[in-house]
C-alpha positions in Angstrom: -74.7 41.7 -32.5 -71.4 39.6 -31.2 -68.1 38.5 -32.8 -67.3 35.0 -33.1 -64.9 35.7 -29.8 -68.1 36.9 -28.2 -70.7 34.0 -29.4 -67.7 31.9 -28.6 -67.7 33.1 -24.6 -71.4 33.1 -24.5 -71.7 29.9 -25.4 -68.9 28.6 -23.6 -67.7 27.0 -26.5 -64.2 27.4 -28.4 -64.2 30.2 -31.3 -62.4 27.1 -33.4 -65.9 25.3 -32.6 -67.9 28.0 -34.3 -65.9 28.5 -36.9 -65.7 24.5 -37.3 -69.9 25.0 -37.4 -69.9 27.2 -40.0 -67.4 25.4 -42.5 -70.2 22.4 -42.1 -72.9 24.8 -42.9 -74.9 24.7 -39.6 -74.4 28.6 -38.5 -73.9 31.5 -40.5 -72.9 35.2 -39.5 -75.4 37.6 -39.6 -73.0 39.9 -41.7 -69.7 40.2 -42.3 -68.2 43.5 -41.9 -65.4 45.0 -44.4 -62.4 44.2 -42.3 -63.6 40.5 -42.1 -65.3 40.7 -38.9 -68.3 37.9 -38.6 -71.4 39.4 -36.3 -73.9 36.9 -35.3 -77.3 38.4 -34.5 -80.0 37.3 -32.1 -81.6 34.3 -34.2 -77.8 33.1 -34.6 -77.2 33.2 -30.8 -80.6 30.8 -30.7 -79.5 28.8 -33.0 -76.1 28.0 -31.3 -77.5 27.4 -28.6 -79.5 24.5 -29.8 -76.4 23.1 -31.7 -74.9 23.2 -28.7 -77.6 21.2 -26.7 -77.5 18.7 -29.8 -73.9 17.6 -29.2 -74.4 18.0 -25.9 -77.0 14.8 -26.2 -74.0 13.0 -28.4 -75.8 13.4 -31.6 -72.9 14.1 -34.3 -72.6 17.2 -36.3 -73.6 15.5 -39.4 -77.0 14.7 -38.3 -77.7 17.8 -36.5 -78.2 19.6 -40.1 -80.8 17.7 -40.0 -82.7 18.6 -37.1 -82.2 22.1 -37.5 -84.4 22.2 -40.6 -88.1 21.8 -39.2 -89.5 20.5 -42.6 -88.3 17.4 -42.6 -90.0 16.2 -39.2 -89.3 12.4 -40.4 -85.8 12.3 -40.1 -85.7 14.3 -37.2 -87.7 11.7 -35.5 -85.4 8.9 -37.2 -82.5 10.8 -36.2 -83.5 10.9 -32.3 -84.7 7.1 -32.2 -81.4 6.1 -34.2 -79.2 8.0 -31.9 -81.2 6.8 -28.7 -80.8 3.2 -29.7 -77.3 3.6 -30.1 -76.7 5.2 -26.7 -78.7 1.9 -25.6 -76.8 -0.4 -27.2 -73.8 1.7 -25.6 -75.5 1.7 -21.8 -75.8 -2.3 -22.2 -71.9 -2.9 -23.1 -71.1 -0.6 -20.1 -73.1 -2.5 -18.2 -71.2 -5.9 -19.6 -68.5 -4.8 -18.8 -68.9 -3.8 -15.7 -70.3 -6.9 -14.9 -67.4 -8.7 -16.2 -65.2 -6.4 -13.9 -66.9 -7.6 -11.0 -66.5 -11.0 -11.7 -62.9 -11.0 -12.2 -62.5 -8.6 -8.5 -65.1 -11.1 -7.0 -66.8 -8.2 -5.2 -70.6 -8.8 -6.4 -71.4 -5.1 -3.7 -69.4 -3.1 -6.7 -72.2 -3.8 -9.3 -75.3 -3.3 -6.6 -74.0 0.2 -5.7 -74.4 1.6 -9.2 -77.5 -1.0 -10.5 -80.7 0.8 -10.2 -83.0 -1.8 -8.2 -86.4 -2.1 -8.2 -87.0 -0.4 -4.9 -84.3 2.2 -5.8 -86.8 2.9 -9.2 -90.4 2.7 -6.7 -88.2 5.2 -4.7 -87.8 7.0 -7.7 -91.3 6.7 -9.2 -92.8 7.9 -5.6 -90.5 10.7 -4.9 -91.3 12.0 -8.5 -95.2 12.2 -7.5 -96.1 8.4 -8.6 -98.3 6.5 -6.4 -99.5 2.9 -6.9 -102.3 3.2 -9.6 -100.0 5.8 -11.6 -97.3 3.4 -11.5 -99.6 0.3 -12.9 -100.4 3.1 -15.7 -97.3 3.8 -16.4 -96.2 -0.1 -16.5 -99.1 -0.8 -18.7 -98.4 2.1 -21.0 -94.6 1.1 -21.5 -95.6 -3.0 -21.9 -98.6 -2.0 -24.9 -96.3 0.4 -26.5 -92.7 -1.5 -26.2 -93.3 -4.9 -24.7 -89.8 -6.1 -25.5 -88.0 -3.3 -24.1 -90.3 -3.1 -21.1 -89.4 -6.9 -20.2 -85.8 -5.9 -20.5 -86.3 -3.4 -18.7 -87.7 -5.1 -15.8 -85.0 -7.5 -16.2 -82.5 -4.6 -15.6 -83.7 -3.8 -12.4 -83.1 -7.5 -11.7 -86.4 -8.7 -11.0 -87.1 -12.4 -10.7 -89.2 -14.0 -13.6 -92.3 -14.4 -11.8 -92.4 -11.1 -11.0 -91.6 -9.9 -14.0 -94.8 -12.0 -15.7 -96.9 -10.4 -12.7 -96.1 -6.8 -13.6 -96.1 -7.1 -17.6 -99.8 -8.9 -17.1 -100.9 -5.7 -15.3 
């Protein structure tokens, strides 16, 4: 059993962040002892640690509620895509504005040090075990299940149209 100071330093979170948890009814001591004390047992411990992880992702504290119940495996799911379309929506006005910022410094290198490229992602797809026919797969997987997403996608790693209709016909 530890003490909020104790979860708190385990955790590496704040004791304020725990307390902060349980006022939104996410964790709850195991106990409280007669002098006040809060003791968190072992399924507690487990519990913060997820919570943790889940902000950790960005998802806010009123969703993650949510997630922590396992009966209601819809909203989870809705939760997750909801979230993960925001922090795409996010991704693409960083990458505006970064954009933008090259323009105005006129220094077009800026922008190709941070892009992903195409043969920085086959570098990436062959270092992580990927060779040519898993790669097709994995192209032809992502165009069947999201075919708008998978042609911004390819866009992203600013391939040339014709290229682009070469791969998503794969």
């Amino acid at each position: 059993m530890l003490t909020v100071t104790q979860l708190a330093r385990k955790c590496g979170i704040s004791r304020a962040t725990i307390l902060y948890y349980e006022r939104e009814n996410l964790l709850t001591p195991t106990l409280r002892s007669d002098n006040g004390y809060r003791w968190y047992g072992d399924s507690e411990i487990e519990r913060l640690k997820t919570i943790v992880s889940y902000r950790s992702y960005g998802i806010p504290v009123a969703n993650i509620g949510t997630l922590l119940d396992r009966n209601q495996g819809l909203s989870q799911a809705q939760i997750l895509r909801d979230h993960f379309n925001e922090l795409e929506k996010e991704i693409a006005l960083l990458r505006d504005q970064q954009k933008a910022i090259v323009a105005l410094l006129q220094e077009p290198k800026l922008l190709e040090e941070y892009m992903v490229t195409k043969e920085r992602w086959v570098e990436i797809m062959k270092a992580s075990g990927f060779d040519e026919l898993a790669m097709r797969t994995w192209h032809q997987n992502f165009e069947n299940m999201e075919p708008e997403e998978h042609q911004k996608f390819l866009e992203s790693l600013g391939i040339n149209d014709e290229e682009i209709a070469a791969i998503r016909k794969l």
